[in-house]
N, C-alpha and C positions, 0 to 999 in steps of 0.2 A: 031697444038695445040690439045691436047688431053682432051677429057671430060670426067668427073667421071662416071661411068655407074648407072643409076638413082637406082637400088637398094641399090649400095652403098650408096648413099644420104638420101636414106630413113631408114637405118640400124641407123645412124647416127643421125638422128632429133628424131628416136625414143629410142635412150638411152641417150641421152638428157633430155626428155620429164621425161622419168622413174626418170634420177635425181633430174629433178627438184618436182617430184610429191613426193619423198622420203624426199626430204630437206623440201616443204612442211609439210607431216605428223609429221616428225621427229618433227619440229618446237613445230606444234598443240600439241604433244604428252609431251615435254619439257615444253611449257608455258600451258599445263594444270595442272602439277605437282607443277610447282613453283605458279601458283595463288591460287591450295588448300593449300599449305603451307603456303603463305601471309594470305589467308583468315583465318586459322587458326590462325595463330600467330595472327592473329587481333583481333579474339576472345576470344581469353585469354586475352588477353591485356585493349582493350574498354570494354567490358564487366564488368569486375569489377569497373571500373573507372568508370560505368555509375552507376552503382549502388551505390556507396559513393557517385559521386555527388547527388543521388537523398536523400540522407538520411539527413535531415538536423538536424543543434547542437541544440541546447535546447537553446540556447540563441535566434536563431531564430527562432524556436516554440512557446518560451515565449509569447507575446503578444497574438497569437491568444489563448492558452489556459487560458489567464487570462481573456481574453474574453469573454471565456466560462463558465466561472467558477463565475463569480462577480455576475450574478444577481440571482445566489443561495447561495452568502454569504449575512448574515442579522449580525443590530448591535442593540441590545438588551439594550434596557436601565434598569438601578436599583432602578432608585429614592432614596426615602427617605429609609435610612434602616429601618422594622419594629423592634419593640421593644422588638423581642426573639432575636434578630441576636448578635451574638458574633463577635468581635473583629470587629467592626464597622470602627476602623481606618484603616485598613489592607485595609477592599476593600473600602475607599472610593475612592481611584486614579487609580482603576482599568477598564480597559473596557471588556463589555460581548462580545461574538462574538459566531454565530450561522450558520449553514448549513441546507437549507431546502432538505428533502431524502425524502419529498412527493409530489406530485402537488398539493394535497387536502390541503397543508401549515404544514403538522409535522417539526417542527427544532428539531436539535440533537446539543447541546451545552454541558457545562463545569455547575455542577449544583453546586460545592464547593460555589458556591458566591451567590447562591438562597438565602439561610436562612429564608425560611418562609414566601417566597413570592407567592403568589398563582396564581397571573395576572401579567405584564412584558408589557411593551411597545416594542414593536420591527418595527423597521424599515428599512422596503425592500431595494432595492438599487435602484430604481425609486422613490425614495422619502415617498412613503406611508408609513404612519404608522400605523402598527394594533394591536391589542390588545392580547396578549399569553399568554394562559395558559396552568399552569405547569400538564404535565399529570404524568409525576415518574422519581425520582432521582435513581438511582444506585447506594448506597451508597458505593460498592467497588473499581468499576474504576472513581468514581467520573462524570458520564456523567447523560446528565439529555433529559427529553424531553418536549416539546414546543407544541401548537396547536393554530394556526392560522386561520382564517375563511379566505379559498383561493381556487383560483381556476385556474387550467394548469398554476402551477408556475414552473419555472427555478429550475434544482434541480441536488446534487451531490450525487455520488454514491460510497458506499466504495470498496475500494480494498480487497475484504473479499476470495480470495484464497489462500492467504499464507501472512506469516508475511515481512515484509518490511525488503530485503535485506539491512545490511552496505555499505554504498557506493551510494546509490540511491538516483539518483538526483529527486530534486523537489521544491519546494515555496510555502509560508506561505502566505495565501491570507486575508486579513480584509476589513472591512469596516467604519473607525474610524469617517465618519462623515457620516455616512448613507446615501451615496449618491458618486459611483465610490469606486475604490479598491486601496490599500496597499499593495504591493507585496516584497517578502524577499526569495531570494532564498536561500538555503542549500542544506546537503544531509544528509540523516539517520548515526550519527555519531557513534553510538553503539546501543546493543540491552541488553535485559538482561544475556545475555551469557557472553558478556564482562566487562556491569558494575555490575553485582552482587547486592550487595544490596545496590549500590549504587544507582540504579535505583526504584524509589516507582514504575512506570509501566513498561513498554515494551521496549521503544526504546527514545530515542532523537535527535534533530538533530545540526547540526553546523553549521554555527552559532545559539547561541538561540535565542528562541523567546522570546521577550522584556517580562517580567514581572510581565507585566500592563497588558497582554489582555490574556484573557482565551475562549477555545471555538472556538479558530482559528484553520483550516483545515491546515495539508501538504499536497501537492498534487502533484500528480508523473506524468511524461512522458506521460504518456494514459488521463489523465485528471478526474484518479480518486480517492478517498482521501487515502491518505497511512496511515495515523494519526491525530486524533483530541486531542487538546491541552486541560490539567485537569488541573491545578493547585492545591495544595494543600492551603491550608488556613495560615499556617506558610513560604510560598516561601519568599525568601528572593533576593535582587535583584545579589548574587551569585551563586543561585542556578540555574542550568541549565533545560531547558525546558522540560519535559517529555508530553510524551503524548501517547496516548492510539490506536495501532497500530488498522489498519483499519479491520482486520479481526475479531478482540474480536469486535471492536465497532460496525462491524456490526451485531453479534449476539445476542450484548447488546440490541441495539434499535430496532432489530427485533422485539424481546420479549417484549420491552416494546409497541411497536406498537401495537401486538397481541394483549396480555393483560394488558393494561394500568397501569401494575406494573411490577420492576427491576426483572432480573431472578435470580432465586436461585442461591445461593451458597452453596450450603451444607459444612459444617465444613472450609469454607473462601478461595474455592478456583473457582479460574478461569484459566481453560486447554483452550488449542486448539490443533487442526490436527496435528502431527508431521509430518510434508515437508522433503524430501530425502536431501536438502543443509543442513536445520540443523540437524537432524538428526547425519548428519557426523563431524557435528562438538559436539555435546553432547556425540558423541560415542556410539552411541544408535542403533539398530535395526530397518531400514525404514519402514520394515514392518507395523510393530507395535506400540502401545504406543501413550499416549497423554500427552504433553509438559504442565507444570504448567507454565504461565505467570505472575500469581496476585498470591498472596498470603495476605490474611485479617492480618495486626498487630491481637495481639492477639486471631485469633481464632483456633481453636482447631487445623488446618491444621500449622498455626505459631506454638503451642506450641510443636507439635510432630516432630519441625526441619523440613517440609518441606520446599522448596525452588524452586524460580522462577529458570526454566530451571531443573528441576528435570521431569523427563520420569518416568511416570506410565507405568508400564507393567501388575500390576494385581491389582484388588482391591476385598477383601474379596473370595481370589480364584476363580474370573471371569478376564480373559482374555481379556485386553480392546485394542481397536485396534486404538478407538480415541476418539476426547472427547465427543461427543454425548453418545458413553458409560463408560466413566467414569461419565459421571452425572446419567444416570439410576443407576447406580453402586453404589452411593455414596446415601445412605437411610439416612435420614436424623433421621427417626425414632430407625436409628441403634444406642446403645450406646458404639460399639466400630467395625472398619473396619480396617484388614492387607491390607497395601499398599507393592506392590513389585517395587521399582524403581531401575531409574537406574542416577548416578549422576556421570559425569565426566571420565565416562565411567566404572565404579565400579556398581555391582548391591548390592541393603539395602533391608531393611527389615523395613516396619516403622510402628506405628498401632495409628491410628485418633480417639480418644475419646470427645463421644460428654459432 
């Protein structure tokens, strides 16, 4: 019997050894590839899906933002009409509805329905009720202001960076018995861009708000007010809700906070910022320009054809870039201003005589 010669034996467990140490590597080197490939596909994959699961709908946001929102809505009582008020039947099935924007207790409401009331009963959503009075009506977008003796109250804030997209979800919060809230959701259904003059202010929304109550808050996704509701004095129960988009209203009741009267309008108009979304859609220059929203029936700014959604570009050959200066712009001492806009994408020529 013959035996292997022990180098041959050892030639042999060592290329062996090598293959097995290569199938090894090789392995490690294979299922290193394929698990950054898994790991990436995963990534793209759970990654997005965690992030939608984390976003949630508005309908399960609801409750908490009415939450938050209710114990800075107040309902304002009328009483007895005084005996200057006009068309006394009109409001008497009406309810006041009010937003306190101070902790000190200022509300910002709907002031159409005051008529020469000077104190107001109002009552918080804890049940108290205190005593308000009227510090200045605005007599162009119809808003009014309130003062309550308060202290670190519940309070809402406007949406005052840009005007309230189409499409924007939100709800209509009251408090019709002074005690818990009333919630109505919609979304901003048009703006003055699209209803023209069909709209007396800014925007409305869809479904409308009932009628009956003025001074009610829309309130958006963030939990801050996109619009507060005016009514006119003539609404009729076809006529759809308008209200006063949250960026004029906060610059309304700023000024009236400041100086405890409505701001100027020189020749009956109320602009704001032009924003790059509409902008594009006026056909207008982003840069530049500031967006008329209000326009006064009959004042001088109505009888010279201006019109809501009309872009200033110059006024009296001063280049206005927005509406802080279109209002330094606009001298009220002047007895006549060239205005240069721009309307539908077409630039005019128009001239404001006071």
């Amino acid at each position: 019997m013959s035996v292997a010669p022990p180098a041959m034996s050892f030639r042999k467990l060592a290329i062996t050894a090598v293959v097995v140490i290569a199938l090894i590597v090789g392995g490690v080197i294979v299922g290193a590839q394929l698990w950054h490939r898994v790991a990436t596909v995963e990534r793209h994959v759970v990654a997005p899906i965690k992030r939608v699961t984390n976003r949630a709908s508005p309908s399960e946001v609801l409750p908490d933002l009415v939450d938050a929102a209710c114990p800075a809505v107040v309902k304002i009582g009328l009483g007895v009409p005084p005996a200057s008020a006009t068309k006394p039947s009109a409001l008497a099935s009406r309810q006041l509805a009010g937003i306190i924007v101070s902790p000190d207790g200022y509300i910002a409401t709907s002031g159409r329905m005051l008529g020469g009331r000077d104190t107001l009963p109002v009552q918080l959503n804890d049940g108290r009720e205190l005593s308000g009075k009227l510090v200045a009506i605005d007599p162009l977008s119809g808003l009014a202001l309130l003062k309550v003796d308060g202290r670190n109250l519940a309070t809402l804030q406007f949406a005052d960076d840009d005007l309230p997209r189409t499409g924007a979800w939100g709800f209509v919060v009251t408090s019709p018995a002074g005690s818990g809230c009333a919630v109505q959701t919609g979304v901003i259904g048009q703006d003055f861009v699209a209803g023209g003059e069909a709209l007396k202010s800014s925007v409305s929304i869809s479904p409308a708000i009932s009628e009956n109550v003025e001074g009610a808050p829309f309130i958006g996704a963030d939990g801050r007010v996109l619009a507060l509701s005016a009514f006119p004095d003539d609404a009729s129960a076809d006529d759809p809700s308008v209200l006063v988009p949250g960026d004029a209203a906060a610059r309304i009741v700023s000024e009236m906070l400041r100086s405890g009267a409505p701001p100027a309008a020189p020749f009956g108009i109320v602009a704001e910022d032009l924003a790059p979304v509409l902008a594009k859609r006026l056909g207008a220059d982003r840069q530049r320009g500031a967006v008329v929203v209000m326009v006064k029936p009959g004042s001088p700014a109505d009888k010279a054809g201006l019109k809501a959604g009309d872009v200033v570009l110059t006024a009296g050959q001063a280049p206005i870039s927005g509406a802080s200066e279109l209002g330094r712009a606009l001298d009220p001492d002047a007895d006549s201003i060239d205005l240069e806009i721009v309307r539908q994408g077409e630039r005019q020529d128009l001239t404001l005589k006071s």
